[in-house]
N, C-alpha and C positions, 0 to 999 in steps of 0.2 A: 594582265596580272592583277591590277585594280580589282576587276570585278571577282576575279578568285579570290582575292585574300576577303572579301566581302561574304561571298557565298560561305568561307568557310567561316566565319568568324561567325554568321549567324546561326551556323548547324551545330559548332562549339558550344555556345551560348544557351540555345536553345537545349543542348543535352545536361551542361552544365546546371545549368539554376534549377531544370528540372519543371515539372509538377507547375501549380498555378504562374501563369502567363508569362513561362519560361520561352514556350513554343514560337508564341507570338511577337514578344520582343525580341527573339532571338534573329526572327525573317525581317523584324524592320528592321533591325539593324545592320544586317547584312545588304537591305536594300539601301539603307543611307549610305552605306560604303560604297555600294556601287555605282548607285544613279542620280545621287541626289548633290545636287550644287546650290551654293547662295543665290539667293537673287537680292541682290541692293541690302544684304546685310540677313536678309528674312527667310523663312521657311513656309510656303504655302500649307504644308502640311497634309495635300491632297491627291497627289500625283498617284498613289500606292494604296490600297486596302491595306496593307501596312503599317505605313508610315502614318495616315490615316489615324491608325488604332494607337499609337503612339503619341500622335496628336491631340486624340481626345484624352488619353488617359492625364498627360501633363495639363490640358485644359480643366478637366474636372479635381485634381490636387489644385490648380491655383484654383480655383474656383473658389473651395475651403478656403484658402488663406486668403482668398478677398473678400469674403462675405461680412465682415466687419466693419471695410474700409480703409484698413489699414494691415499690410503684410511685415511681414518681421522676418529679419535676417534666419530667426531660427526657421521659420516656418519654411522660407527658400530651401534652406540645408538641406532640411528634411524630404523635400520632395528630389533635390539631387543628389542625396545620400542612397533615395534608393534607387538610382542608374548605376551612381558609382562603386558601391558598397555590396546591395543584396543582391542587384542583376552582375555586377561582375564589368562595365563596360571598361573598352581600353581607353587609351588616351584618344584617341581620333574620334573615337564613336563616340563617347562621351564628349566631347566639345562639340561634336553637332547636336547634339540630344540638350545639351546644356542651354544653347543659342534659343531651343524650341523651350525649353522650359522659360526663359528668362523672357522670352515674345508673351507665353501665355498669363502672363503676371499684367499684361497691358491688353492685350489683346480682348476684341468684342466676342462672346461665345455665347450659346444657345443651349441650353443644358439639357433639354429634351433629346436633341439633336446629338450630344457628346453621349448620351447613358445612351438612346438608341443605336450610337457605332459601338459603345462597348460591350453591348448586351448579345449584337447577333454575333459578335467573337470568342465573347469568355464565356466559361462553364458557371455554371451557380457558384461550387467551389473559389474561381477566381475571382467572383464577383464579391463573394462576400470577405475574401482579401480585401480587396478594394475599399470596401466599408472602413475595413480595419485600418489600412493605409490612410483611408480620409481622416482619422481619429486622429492618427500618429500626428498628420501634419497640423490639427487642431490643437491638441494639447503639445504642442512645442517649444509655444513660447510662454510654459507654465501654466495656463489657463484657458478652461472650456467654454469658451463663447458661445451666448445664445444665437443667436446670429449663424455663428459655424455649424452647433449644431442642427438647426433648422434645413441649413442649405444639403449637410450631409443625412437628415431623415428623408428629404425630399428627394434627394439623387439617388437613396437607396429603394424610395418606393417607383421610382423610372429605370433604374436597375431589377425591376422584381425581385425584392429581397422579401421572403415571408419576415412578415412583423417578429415572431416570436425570435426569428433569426437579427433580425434589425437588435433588437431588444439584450439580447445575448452580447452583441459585441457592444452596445451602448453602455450596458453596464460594468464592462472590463472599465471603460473610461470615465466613467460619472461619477466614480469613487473619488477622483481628484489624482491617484497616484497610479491608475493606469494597471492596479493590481485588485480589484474588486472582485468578491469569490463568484463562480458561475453556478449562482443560484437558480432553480428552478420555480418560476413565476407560477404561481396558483392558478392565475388565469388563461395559463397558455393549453391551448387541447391539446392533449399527448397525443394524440392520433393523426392530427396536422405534423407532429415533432416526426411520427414515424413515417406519414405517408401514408395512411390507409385509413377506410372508413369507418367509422364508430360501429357496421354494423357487419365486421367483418369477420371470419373464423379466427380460431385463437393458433391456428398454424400459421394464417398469413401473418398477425402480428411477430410471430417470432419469426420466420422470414426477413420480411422487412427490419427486425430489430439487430439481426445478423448480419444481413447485407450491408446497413447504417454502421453499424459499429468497427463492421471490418474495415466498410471505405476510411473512417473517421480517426481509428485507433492511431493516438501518440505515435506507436513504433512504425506507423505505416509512412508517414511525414517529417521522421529523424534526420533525414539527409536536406532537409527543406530549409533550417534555419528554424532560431530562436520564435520568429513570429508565427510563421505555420507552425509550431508545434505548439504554440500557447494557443491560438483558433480551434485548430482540431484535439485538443484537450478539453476546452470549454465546450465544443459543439458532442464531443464522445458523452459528458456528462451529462447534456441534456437529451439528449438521448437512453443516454443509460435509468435517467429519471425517468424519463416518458412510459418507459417500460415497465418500469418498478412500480409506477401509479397503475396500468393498467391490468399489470399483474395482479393486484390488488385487489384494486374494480373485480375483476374476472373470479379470484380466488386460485390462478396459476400458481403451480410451483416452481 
C-alpha cells in the first residue's frame, strides 16, 4: 500500500506542478515514499537517479546560501518554501525532502558534479528556472551578495546557460527589488537570441522567431505560477527584441 500511495503521489505531483521540473520531482518523490528510509538520521541521496536529481538540486540552492559563509533563516525558507509552497509537497514527503535540504546546508558537494546531474535531466527551460530560483534564494535575506552571486554565474555557466540568458535573469535581480525592466542589451547578438546564423534566409528568421515566441508566450505558462510567468515574459521580450533588431538590419516588414 506504501508503495502505491508513493507511485501515485508522484504521478499527481508531476501532472500537478506541471511544465519545468514538475516531472522529475514528481518521480522522486514518489520514489522517497516508497523506497527510501533514514540511515542514522541521513539521506545518502544516491540510491535513485531520482532521488539523486533532488539531491543535487537542494545541494546547488544551499550552495547559494553558503557562498558567503554564513546562511540565514530566510534564505533556508526559501529553499523549503519551494517543496512546500510551488511544488505542492504533503506532509510526509515534505519532511523527508526537508531532512535533505537541512543535510545540504552542512554537507561537502562538488558543484561540477551537482550542475552535471542536473544538466543531463532538465531542459534548458528548467534550467534557466533554476537560475531564477538561485537568485530568489540570494536575495532573501534582502541583499545580493558578491560572493552568491559569483557562485550562481558560475553554476549557470556548468549548467550551460547562454550568457545573454544568464544576463536576462541577472538583471531581474541586480535592480535590488527583484523587478528590473527586461531590457535588451546592445551587446547581445540577436541571432544567438533566436538561434540561427547571421547568414541565414529571412524565412528562417521568422521561423525560428515563431517557434521561440510561441514556446515562450506569457499565456502559454499561466497555469505555472507567478515565477514562470515573470521568466517567460522577460525571456518573450528579448526575443521579441532580437527580432525587431533584425528586422531592421534586414529592412523586414
Amino acid at each position: 500500500m506504501r508503495r502505491n500511495r508513493g507511485k501515485l503521489f508522484g504521478a499527481a505531483l508531476g501532472f500537478t506542478f506541471g511544465g519545468p521540473i514538475g516531472a522529475l520531482i514528481g518521480a522522486a518523490a514518489g520514489h522517497i515514499v516508497d523506497t527510501t528510509e533514514p540511515e542514522n538520521g541521513t539521506f545518502p541521496g544516491t540510491r535513485s537517479p531520482e532521488l539523486e536529481f533532488v539531491t543535487s538540486l537542494t545541494l546547488l540552492l544551499a550552495g547559494t546560501a553558503r557562498a558567503d559563509g554564513e546562511v540565514t533563516e530566510g534564505e533556508k525558507q526559501t529553499i523549503k518554501n519551494f517543496f512546500k509552497n510551488q511544488v505542492g509537497y504533503g506532509l510526509v514527503e515534505y519532511r523527508f525532502v526537508e531532512r535533505i535540504i537541512d543535510e545540504s546546508f552542512v554537507r561537502p558537494f562538488n558543484l561540477d558534479e551537482i550542475c552535471a546531474t542536473i544538466a543531463r535531466r532538465a531542459s534548458y527551460e528548467e534550467r534557466l528556472f533554476l537560475v531564477s530560483l538561485n537568485y530568489q534564494v540570494a536575495v532573501s535575506d534582502g541583499a545580493l551578495n558578491t560572493t552568491e552571486e559569483t557562485f550562481i554565474e558560475q553554476s549557470s555557466r556548468l549548467l550551460c546557460i547562454e550568457r545573454y540568458d544568464y544576463m536576462m535573469i541577472r538583471q531581474k535581480f541586480a535592480s535590488g527589488n527583484g523587478k528590473g525592466p527586461a531590457r535588451f542589451r546592445e551587446n547581445v547578438d540577436p541571432y544567438a537570441v533566436l538561434g540561427v546564423p547571421p547568414e541565414c534566409g529571412d524565412d528562417e528568421v521568422v521561423r525560428a522567431f515563431r517557434t521561440l515566441a510561441s514556446k515562450y508566450h506569457p499565456d502559454k505558462v499561466s497555469h505555472l505560477g507567478k515565477e514562470f510567468i515573470e521568466l517567460a515574459t522577460r525571456k518573450f521580450t528579448h526575443i521579441q527584441q532580437a527580432y525587431d533588431r533584425i528586422r531592421l538590419e534586414r529592412g523586414l516588414l
